[in-house]
Each structure stands twice: as C-alpha cells, then as structure tokens.
HTML snippet that shows the backbone in 3Dmol.js (N, CA, C, O; Angstrom):
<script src="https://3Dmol.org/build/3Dmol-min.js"></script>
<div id="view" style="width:600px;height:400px;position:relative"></div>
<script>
const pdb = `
ATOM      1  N   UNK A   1     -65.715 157.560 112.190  1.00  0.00           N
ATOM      2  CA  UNK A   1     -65.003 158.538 111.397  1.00  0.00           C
ATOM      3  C   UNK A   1     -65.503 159.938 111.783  1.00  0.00           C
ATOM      4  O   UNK A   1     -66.673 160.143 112.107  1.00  0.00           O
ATOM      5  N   UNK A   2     -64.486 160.961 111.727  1.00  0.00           N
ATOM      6  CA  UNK A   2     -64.553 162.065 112.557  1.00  0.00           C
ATOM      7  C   UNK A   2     -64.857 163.221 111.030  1.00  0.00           C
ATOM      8  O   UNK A   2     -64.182 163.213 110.001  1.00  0.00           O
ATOM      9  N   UNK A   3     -65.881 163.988 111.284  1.00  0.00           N
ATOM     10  CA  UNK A   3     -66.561 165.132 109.889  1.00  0.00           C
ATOM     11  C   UNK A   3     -65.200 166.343 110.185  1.00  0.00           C
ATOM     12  O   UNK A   3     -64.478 166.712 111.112  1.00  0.00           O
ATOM     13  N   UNK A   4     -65.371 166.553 109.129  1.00  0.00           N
ATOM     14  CA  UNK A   4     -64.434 167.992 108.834  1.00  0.00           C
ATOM     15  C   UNK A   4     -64.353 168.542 109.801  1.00  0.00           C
ATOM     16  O   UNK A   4     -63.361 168.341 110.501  1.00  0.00           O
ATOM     17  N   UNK A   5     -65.555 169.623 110.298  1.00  0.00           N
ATOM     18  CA  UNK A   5     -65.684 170.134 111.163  1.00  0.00           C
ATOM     19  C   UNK A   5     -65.528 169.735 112.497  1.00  0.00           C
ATOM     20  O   UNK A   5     -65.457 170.583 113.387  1.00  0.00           O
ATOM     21  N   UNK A   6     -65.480 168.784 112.682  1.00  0.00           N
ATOM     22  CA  UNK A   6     -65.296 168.085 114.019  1.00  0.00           C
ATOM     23  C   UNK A   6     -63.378 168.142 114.210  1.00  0.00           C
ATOM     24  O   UNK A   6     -62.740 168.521 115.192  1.00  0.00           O
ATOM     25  N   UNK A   7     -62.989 167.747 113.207  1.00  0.00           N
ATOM     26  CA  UNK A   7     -61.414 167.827 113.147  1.00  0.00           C
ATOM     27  C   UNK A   7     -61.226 169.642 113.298  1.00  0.00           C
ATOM     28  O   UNK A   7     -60.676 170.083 114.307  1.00  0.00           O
ATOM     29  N   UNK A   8     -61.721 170.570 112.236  1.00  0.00           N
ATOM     30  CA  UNK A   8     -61.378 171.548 112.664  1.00  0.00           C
ATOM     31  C   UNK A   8     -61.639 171.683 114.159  1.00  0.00           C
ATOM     32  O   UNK A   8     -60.866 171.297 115.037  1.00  0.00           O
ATOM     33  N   UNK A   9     -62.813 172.273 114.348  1.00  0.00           N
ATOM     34  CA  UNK A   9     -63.334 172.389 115.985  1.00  0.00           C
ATOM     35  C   UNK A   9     -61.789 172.059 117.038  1.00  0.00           C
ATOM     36  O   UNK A   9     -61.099 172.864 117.663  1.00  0.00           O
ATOM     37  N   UNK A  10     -61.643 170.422 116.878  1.00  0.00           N
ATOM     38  CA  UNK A  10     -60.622 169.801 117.786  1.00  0.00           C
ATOM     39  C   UNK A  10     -59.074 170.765 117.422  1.00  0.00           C
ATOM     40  O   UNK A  10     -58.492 171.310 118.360  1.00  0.00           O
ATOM     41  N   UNK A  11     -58.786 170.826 116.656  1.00  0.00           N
ATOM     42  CA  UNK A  11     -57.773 171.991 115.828  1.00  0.00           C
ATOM     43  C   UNK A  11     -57.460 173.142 116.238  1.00  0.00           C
ATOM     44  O   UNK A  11     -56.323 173.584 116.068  1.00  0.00           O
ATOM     45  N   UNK A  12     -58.237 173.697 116.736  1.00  0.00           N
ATOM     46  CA  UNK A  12     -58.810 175.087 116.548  1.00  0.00           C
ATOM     47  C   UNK A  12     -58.919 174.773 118.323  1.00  0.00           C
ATOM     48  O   UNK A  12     -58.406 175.795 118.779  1.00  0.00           O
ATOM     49  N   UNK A  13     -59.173 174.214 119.087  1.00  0.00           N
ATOM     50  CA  UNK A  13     -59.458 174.076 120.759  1.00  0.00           C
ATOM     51  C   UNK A  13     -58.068 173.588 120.927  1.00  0.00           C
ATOM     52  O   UNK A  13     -57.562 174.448 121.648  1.00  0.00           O
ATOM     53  N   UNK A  14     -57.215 172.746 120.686  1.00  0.00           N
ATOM     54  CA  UNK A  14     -56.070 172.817 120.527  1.00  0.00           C
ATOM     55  C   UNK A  14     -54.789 174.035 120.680  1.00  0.00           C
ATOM     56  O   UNK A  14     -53.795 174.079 121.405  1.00  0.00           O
ATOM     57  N   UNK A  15     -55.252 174.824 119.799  1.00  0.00           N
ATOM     58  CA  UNK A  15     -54.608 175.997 119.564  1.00  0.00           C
ATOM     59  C   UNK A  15     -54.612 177.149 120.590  1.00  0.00           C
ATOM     60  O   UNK A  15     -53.650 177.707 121.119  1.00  0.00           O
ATOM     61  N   UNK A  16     -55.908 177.361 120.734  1.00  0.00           N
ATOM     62  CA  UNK A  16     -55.899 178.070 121.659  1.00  0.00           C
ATOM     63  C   UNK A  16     -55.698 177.529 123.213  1.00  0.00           C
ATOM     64  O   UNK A  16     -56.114 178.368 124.012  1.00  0.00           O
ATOM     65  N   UNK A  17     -55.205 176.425 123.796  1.00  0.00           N
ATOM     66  CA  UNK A  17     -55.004 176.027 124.611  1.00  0.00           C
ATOM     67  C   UNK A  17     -53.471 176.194 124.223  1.00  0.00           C
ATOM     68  O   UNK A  17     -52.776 176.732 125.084  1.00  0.00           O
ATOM     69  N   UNK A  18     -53.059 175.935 123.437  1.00  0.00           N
ATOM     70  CA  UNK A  18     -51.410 176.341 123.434  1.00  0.00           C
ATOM     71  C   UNK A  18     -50.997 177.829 123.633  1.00  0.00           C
ATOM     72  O   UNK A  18     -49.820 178.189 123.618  1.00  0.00           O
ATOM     73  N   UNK A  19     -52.338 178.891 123.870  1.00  0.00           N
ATOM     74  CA  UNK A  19     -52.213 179.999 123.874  1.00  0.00           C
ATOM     75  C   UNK A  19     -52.476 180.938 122.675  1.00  0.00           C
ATOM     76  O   UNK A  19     -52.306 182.154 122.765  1.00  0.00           O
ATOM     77  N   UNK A  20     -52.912 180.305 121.514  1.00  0.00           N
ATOM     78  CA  UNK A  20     -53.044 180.907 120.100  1.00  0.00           C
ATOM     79  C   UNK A  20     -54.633 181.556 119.905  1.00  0.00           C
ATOM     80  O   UNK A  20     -55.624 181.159 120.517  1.00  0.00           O
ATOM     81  N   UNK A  21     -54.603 182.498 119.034  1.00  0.00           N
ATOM     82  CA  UNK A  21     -55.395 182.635 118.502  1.00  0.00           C
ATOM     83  C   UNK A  21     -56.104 182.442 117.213  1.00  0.00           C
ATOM     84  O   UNK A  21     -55.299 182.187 116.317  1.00  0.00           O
ATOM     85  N   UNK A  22     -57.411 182.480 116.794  1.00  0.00           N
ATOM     86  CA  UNK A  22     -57.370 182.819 115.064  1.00  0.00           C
ATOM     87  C   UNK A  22     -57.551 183.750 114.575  1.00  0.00           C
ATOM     88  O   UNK A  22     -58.078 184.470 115.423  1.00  0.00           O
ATOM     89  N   UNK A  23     -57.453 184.268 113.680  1.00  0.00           N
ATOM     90  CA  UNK A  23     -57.015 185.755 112.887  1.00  0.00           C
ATOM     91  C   UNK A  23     -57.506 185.431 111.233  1.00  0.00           C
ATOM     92  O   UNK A  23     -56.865 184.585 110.609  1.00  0.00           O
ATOM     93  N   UNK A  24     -58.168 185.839 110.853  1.00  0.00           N
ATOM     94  CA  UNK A  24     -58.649 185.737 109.389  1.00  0.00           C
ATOM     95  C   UNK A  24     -58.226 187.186 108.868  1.00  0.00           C
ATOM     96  O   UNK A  24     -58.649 188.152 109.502  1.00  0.00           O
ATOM     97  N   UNK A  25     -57.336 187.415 107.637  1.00  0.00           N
ATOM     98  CA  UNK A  25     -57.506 188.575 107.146  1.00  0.00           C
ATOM     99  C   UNK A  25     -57.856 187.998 106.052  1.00  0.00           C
ATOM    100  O   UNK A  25     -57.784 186.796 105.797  1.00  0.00           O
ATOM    101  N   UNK A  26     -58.609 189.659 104.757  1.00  0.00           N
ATOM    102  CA  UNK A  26     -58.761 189.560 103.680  1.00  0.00           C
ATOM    103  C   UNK A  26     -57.411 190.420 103.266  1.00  0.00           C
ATOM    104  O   UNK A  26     -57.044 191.464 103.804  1.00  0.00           O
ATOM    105  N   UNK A  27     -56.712 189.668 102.089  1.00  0.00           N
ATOM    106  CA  UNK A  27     -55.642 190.399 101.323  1.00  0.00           C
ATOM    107  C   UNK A  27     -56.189 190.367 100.234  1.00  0.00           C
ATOM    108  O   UNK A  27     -57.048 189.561  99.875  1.00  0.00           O
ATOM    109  N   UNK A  28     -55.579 191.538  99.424  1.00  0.00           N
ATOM    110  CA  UNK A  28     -55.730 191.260  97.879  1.00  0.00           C
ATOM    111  C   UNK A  28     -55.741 189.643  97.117  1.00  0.00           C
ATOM    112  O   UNK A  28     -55.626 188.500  97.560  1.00  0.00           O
ATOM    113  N   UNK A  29     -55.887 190.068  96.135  1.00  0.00           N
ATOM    114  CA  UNK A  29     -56.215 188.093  95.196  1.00  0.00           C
ATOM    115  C   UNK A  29     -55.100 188.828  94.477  1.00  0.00           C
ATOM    116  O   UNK A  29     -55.360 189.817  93.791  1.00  0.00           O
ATOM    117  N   UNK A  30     -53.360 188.182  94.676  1.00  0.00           N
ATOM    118  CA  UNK A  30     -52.340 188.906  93.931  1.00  0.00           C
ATOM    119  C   UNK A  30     -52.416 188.107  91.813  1.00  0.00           C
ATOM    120  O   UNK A  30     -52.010 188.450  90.703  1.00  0.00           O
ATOM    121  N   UNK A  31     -53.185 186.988  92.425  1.00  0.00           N
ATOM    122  CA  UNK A  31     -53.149 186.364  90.997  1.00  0.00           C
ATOM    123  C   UNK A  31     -54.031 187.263  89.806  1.00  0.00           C
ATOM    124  O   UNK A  31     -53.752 187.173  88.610  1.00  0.00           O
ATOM    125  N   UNK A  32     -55.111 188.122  90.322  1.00  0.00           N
ATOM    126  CA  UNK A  32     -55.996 188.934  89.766  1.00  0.00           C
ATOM    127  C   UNK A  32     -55.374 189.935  88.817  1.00  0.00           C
ATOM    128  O   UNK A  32     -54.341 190.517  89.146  1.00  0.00           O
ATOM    129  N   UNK A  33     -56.017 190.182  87.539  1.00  0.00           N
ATOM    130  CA  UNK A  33     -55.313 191.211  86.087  1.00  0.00           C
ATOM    131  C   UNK A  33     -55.379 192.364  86.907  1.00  0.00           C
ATOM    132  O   UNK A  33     -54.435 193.145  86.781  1.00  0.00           O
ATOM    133  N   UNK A  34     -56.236 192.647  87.689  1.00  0.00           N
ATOM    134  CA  UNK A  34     -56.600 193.842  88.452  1.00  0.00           C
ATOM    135  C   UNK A  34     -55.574 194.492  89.527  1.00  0.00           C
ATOM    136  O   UNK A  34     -55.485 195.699  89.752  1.00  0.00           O
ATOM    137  N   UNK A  35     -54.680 193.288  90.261  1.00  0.00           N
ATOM    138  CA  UNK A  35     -54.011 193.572  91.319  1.00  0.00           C
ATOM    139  C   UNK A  35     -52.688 193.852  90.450  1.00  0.00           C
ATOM    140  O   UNK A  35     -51.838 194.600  90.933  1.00  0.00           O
ATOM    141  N   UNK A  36     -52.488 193.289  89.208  1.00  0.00           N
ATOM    142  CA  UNK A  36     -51.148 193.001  88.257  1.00  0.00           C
ATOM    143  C   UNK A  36     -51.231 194.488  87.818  1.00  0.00           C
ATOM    144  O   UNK A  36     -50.109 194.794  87.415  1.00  0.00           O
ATOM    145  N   UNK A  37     -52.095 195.562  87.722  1.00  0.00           N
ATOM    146  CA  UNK A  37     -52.205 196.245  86.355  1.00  0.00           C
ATOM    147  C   UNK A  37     -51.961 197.231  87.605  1.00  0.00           C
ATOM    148  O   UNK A  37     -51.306 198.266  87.483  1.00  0.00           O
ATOM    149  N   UNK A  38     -52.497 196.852  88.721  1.00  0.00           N
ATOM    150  CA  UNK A  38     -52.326 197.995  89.671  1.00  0.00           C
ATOM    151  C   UNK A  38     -50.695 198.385  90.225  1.00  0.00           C
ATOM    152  O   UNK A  38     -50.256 199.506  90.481  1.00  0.00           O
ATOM    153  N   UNK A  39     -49.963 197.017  90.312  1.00  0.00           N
ATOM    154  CA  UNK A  39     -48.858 196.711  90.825  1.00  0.00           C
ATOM    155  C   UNK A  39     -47.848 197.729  89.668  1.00  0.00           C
ATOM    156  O   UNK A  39     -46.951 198.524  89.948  1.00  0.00           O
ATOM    157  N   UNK A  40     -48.385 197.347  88.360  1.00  0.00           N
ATOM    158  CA  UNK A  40     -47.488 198.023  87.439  1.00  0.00           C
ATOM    159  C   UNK A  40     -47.721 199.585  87.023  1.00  0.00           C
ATOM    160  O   UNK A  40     -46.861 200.137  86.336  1.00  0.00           O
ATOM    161  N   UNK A  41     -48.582 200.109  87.331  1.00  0.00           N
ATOM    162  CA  UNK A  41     -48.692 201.832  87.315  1.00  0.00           C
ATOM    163  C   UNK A  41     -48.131 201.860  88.839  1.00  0.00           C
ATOM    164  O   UNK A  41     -46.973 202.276  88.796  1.00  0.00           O
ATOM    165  N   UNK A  42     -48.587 201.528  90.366  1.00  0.00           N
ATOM    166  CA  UNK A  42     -47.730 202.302  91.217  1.00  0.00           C
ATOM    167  C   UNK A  42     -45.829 202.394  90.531  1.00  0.00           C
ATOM    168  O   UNK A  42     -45.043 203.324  90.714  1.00  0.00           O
ATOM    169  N   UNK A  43     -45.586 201.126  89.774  1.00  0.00           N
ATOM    170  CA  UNK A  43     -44.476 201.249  89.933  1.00  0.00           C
ATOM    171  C   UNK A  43     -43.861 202.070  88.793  1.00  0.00           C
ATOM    172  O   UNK A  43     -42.688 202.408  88.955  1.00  0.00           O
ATOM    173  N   UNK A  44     -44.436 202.413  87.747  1.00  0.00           N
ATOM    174  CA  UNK A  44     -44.066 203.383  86.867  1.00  0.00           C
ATOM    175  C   UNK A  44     -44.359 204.403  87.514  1.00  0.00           C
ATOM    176  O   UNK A  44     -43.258 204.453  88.062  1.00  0.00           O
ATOM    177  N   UNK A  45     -44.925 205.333  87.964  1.00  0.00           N
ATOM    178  CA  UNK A  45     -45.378 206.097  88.519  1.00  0.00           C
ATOM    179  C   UNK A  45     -43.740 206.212  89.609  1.00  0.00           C
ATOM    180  O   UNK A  45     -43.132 207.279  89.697  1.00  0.00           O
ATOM    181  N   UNK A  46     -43.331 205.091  90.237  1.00  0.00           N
ATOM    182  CA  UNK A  46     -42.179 205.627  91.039  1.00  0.00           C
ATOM    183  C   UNK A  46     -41.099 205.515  90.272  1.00  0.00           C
ATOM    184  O   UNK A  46     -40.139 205.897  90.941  1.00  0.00           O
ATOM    185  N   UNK A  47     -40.622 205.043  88.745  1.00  0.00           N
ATOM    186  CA  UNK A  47     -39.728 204.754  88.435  1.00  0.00           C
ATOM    187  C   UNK A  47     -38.466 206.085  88.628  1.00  0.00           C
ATOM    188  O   UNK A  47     -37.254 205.912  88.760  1.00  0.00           O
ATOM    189  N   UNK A  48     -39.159 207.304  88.594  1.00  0.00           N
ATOM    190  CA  UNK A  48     -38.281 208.571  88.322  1.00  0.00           C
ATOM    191  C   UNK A  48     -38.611 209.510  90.233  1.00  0.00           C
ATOM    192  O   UNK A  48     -38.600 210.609  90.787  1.00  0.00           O
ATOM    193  N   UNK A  49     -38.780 208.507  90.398  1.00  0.00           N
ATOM    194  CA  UNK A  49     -39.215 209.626  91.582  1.00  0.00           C
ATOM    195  C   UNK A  49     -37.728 209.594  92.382  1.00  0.00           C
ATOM    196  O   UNK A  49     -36.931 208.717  92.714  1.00  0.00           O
ATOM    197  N   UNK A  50     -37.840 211.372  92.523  1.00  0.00           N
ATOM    198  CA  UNK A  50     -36.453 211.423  93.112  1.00  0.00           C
ATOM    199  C   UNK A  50     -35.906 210.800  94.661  1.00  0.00           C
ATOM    200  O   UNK A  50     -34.774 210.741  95.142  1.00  0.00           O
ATOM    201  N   UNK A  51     -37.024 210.446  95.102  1.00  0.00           N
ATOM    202  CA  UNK A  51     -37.015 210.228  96.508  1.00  0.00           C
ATOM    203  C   UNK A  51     -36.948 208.381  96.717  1.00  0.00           C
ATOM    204  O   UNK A  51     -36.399 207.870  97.693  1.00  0.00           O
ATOM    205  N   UNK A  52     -37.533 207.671  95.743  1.00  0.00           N
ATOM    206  CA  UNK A  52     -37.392 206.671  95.496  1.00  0.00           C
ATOM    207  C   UNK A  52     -35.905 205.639  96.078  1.00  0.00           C
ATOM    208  O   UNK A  52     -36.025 204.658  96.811  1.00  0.00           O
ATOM    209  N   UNK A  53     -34.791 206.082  95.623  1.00  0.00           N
ATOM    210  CA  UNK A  53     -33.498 205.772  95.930  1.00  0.00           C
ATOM    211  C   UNK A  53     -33.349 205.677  97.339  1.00  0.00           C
ATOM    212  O   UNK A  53     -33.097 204.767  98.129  1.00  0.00           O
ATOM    213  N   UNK A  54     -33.699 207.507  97.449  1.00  0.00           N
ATOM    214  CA  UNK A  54     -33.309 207.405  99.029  1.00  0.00           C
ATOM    215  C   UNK A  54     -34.571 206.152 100.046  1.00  0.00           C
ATOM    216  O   UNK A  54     -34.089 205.634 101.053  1.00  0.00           O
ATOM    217  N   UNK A  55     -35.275 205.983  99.870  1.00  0.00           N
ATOM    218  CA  UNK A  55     -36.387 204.852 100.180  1.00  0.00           C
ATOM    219  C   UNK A  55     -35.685 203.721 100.540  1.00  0.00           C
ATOM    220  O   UNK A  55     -35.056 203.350 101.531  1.00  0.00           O
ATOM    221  N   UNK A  56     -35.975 203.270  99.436  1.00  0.00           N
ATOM    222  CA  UNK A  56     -35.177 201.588  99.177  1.00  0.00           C
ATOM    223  C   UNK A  56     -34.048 201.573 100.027  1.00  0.00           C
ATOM    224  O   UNK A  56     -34.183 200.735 100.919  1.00  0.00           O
ATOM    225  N   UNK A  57     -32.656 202.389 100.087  1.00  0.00           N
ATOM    226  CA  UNK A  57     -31.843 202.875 100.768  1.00  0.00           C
ATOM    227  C   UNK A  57     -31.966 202.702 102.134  1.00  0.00           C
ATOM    228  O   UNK A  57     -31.183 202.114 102.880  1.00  0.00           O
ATOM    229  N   UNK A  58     -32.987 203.247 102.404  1.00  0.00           N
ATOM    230  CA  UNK A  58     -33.398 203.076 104.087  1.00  0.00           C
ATOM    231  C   UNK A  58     -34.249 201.838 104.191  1.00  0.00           C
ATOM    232  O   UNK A  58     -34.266 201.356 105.324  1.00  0.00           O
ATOM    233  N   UNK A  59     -34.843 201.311 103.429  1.00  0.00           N
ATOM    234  CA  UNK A  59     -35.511 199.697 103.543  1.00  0.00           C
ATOM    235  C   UNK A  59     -34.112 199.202 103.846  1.00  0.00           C
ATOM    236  O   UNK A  59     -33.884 198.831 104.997  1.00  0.00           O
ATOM    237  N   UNK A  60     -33.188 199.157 102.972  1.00  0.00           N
ATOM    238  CA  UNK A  60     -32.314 197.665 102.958  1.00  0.00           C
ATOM    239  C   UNK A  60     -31.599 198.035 104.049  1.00  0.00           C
ATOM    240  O   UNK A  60     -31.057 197.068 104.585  1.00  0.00           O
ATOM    241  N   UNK A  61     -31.322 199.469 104.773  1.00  0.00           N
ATOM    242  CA  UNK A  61     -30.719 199.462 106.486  1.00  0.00           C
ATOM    243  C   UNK A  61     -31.424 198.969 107.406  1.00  0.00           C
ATOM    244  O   UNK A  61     -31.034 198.529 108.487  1.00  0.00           O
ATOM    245  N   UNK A  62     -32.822 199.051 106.867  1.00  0.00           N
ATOM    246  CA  UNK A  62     -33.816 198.992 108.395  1.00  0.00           C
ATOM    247  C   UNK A  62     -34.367 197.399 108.320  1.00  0.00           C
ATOM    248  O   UNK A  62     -35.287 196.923 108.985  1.00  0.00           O
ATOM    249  N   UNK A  63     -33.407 196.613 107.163  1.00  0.00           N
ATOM    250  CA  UNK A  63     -34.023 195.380 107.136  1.00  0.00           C
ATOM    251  C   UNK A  63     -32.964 194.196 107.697  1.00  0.00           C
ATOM    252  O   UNK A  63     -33.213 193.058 108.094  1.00  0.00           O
ATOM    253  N   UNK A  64     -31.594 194.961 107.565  1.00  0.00           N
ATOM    254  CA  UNK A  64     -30.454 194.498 108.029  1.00  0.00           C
ATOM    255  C   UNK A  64     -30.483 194.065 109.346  1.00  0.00           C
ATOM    256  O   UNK A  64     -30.712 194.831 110.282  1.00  0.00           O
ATOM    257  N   UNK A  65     -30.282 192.972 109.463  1.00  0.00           N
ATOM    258  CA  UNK A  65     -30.373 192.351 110.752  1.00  0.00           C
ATOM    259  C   UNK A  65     -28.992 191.545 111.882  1.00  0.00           C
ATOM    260  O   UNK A  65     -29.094 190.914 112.934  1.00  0.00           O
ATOM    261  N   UNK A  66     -27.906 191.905 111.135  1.00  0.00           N
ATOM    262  CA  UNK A  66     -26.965 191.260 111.254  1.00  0.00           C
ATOM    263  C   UNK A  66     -26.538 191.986 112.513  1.00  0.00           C
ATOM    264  O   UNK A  66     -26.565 193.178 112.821  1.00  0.00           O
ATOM    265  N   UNK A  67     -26.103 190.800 113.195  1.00  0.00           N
ATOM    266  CA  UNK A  67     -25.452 191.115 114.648  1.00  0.00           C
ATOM    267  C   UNK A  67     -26.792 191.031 115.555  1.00  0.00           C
ATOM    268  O   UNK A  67     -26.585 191.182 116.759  1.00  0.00           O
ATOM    269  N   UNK A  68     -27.785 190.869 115.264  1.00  0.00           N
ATOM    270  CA  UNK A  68     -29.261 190.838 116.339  1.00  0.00           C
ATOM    271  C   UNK A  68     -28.833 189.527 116.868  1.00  0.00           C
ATOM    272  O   UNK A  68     -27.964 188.770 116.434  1.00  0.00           O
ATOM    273  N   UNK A  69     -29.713 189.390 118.024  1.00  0.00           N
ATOM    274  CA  UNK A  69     -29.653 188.160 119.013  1.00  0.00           C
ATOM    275  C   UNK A  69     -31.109 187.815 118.830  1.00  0.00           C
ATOM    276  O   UNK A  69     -32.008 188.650 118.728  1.00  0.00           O
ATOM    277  N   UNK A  70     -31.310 186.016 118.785  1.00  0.00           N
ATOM    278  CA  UNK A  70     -32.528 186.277 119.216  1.00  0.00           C
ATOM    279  C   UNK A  70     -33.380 185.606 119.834  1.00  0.00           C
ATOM    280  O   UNK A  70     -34.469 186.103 120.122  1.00  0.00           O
TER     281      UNK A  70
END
`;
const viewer = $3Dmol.createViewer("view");
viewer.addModel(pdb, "pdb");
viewer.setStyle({}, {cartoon: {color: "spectrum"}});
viewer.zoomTo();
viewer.render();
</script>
C-alpha cells in the first residue's frame, strides 16, 4: 500500500511531465464575518457612485464573448 505522499509525489511528477505546473495561491477565507462585512461596505460605499453604471456597462461588453472562435 502506497502513503499519501507517495501518491501525491507520483501526481505531482505526472503533471509536470504533461507540461504543468504547481501554483499555490493564498485567497481570502470568503466564508469569514471579516471578508462578509468587508464585501458589504465596498459595496455600499459604490451603491451611488456615479461612475458605477458606466463600470458594470463596460464589464458586461468586455465579457461578451459571442462570435469568438476558439
């Protein structure tokens, strides 16, 4: 029987023979009261902002993908 680490290891030599790498980031912990309380002042904070509209506006063009090849 093969230990954890031995399966990772094999996993992980695998991968990068397919050409991959590994990449660890740290993100926020979104489940955290901390990340929640933060999420909800940026967004009051933009509720009136005049520029806001025009934003979003240009997100949902620049997210549009229709007609791409790929």
């Amino acid at each position: 029987m093969t230990t954890a680490s031995e399966r990772v290891r094999r996993y992980r030599e695998k991968m990068r023979a397919e050409g991959f790498r590994l990449v660890q980031l740290w993100v926020p912990d979104t489940r955290s009261e901390a990340f929640r309380r933060q999420c909800r002042e940026q967004s009051l904070r933009l509720k009136n902002d005049p520029n806001e509209a025009d934003t979003l506006t240009w997100i949902e063009h620049a997210t549009d993908t229709e007609g791409w090849t790929w």
